[in-house]
TIDOLO-888513 format. One record per residue: residue in one letter; y, x, z of N, C-alpha, C, O, CB in turn. Coordinates in steps of 0.2 Angstrom, whole numbers, plus 5000, padded with zeros to 4 digits. Each point is the difference from the previous one (the first is absolute). Glycine has a CB too. Layout:
BEGIN
AYXZYXZYXZYXZYXZ;...
% end
This chain:
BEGIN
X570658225657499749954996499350024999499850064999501349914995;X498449995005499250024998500050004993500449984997499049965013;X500150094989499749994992500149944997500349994994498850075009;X500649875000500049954997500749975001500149964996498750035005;X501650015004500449984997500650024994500349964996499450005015;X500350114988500150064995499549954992500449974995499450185018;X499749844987499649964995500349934999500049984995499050095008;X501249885004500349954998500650004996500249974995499250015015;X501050084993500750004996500250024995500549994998499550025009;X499650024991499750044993499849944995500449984996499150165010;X500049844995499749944997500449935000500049974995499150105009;X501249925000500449964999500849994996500349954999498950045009;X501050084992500650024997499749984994500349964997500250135010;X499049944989499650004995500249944997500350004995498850065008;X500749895001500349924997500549995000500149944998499250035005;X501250054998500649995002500550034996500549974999499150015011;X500250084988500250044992500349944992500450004995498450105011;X500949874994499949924996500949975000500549994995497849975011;X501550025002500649985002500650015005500449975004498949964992;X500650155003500650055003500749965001500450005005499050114989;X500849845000500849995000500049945003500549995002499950064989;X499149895010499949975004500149975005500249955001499550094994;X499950025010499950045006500450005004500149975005499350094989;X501149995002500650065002500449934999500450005005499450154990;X500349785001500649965000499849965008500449995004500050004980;X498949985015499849975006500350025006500349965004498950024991;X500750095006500050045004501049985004500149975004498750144989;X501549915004500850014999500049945002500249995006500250104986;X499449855005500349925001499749995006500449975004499749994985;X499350045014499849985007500450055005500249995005498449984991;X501650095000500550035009500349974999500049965004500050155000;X500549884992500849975001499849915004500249975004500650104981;X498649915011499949925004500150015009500349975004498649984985;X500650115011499750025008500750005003500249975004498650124994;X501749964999500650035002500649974996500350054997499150065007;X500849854994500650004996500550065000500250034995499749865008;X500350135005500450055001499850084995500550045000499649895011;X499350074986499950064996499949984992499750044995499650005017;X500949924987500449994995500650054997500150024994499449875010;X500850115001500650054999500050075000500550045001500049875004;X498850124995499950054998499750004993499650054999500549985012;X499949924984499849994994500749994997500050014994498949955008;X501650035001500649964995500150034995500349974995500350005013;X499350104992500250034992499450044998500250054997501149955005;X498149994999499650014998499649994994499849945000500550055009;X499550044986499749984995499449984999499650044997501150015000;X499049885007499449995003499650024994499549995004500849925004;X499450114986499650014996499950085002499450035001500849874989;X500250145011500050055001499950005007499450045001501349994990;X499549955014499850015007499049965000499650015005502249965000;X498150004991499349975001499650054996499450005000500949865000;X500050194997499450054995500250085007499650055000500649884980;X500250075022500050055005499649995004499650045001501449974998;X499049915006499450005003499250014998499650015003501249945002;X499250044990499449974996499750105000499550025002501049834990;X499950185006500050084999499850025006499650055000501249954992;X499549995014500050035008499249995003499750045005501749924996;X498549984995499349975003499650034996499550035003500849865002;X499650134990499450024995500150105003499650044998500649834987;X500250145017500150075004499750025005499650055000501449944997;X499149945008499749985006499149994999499650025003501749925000;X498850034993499149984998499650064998499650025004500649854991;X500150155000499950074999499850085005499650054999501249884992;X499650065015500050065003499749975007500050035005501250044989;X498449875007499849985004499750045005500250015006499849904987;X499550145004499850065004500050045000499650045000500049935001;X501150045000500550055001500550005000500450044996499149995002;X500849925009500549975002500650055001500550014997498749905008;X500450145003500350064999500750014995500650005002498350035000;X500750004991500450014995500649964998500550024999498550034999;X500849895003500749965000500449985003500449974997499250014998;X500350035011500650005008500650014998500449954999498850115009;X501050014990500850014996500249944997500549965002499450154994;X499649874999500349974995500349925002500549974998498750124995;X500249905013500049935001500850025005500549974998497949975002;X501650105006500550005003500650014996500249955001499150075007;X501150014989500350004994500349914999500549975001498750164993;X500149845002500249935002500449965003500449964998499050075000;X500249995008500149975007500650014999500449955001498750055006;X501350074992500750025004500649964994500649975001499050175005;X499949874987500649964997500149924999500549964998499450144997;X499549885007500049925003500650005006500549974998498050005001;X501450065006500250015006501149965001500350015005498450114995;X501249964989500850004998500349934999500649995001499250124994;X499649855001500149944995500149945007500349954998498850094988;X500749965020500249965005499449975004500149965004500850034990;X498450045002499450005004499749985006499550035000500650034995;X500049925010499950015007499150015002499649994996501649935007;X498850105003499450005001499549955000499450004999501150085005;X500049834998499549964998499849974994499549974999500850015009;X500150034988500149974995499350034997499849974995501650015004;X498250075004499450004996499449975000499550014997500950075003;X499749865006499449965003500049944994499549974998500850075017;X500449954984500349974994499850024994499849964996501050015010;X499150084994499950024993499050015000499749984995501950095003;X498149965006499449995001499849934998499850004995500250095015;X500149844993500049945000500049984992499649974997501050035015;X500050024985500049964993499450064997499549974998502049975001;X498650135000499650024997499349985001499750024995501150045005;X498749915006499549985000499949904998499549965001500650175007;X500449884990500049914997500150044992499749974995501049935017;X499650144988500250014990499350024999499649984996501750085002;X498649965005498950055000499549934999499649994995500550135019;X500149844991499649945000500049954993499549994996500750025018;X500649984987499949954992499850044995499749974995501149955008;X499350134996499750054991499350015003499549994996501850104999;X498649935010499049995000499649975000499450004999500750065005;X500449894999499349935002499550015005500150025005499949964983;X499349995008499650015006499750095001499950035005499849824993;X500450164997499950085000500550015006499750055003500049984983;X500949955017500350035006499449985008500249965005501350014987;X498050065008499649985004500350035008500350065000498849934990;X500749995014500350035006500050065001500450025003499549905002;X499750114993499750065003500650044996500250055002498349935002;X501650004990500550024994500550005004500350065002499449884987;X500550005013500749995003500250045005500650005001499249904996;X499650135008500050035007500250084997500450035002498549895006;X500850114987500250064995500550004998500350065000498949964997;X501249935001500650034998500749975004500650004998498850024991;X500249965018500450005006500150065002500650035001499149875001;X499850134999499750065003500650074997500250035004498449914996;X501450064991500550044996500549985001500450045000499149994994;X500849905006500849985001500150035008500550045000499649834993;X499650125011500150035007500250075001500550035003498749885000;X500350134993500250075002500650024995500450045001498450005003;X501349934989500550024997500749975003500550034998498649994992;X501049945014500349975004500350045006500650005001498749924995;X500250105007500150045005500350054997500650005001498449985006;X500750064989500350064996501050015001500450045002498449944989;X501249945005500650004997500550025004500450044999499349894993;X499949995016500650005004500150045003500650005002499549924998;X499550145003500150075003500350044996500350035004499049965001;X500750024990500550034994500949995002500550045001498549944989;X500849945010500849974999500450025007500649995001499049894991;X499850155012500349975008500050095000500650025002498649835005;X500550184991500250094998499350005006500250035005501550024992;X497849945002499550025004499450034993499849984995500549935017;X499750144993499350024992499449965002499750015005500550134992;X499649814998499449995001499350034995500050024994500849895012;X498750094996499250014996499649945003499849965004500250194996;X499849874990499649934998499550015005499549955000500750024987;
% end
């Protein structure tokens, strides 16, 4: 990741802080629209609780931006226990997808492309991460 997009992500989280629960419900309802099928890894889910987990994961993520490194374990960890819950490796193209539509409607026009290309950029490597974890490959951010 460059500096600026490091600055886009940071900066735009900023705004997004406001409407963290939002976000995080957008987020959940556009994958199950995208995938019905992943619905069923919510069935007993306590979606307030599952929306403030993510909401937590990402402000970790935004936080350690430059110094990804350090959070490799942690993201892989993730990955493996995503992996447990019935994860697959596409299902993150799916979940990339809604999360950049949850991003778009809570930012508005402030979701400017170049915004949008940054935190493609972090869904991708934290992506990558997971599914090499899941798959038992070590990866580095």
């Amino acid at each position: 990741m460059t500096p600026r997009q490091v600055e886009l992500i940071r900066e735009s989280w900023t705004s997004l802080e406001p409407v963290q629960d939002v976000t995080a419900a957008l987020f959940y309802a556009r994958l199950v629209e995208l995938d019905p099928a992943l619905g069923r890894l919510f069935r007993n889910a306590d979606m307030d609780q599952q929306n403030k987990i993510l909401m937590q994961t990402l402000t970790v993520v935004v936080k350690s931006l430059d110094r990804l490194d350090q959070l490799v374990p942690a993201i892989e960890a993730l990955g493996r226990r995503h992996a447990g819950y019935g994860v697959r490796a596409d299902h993150y193209e799916t979940g990339g997808t809604a999360l950049l539509w949850a991003l778009s409607r809570s930012l508005g026009e402030a979701f400017t492309p170049e915004t949008e290309h940054a935190w493609t950029v972090t869904f991708s490597t934290l992506a990558s991460v997971m599914i090499g974890a899941a798959q038992g490959e070590a990866v580095a951010a």
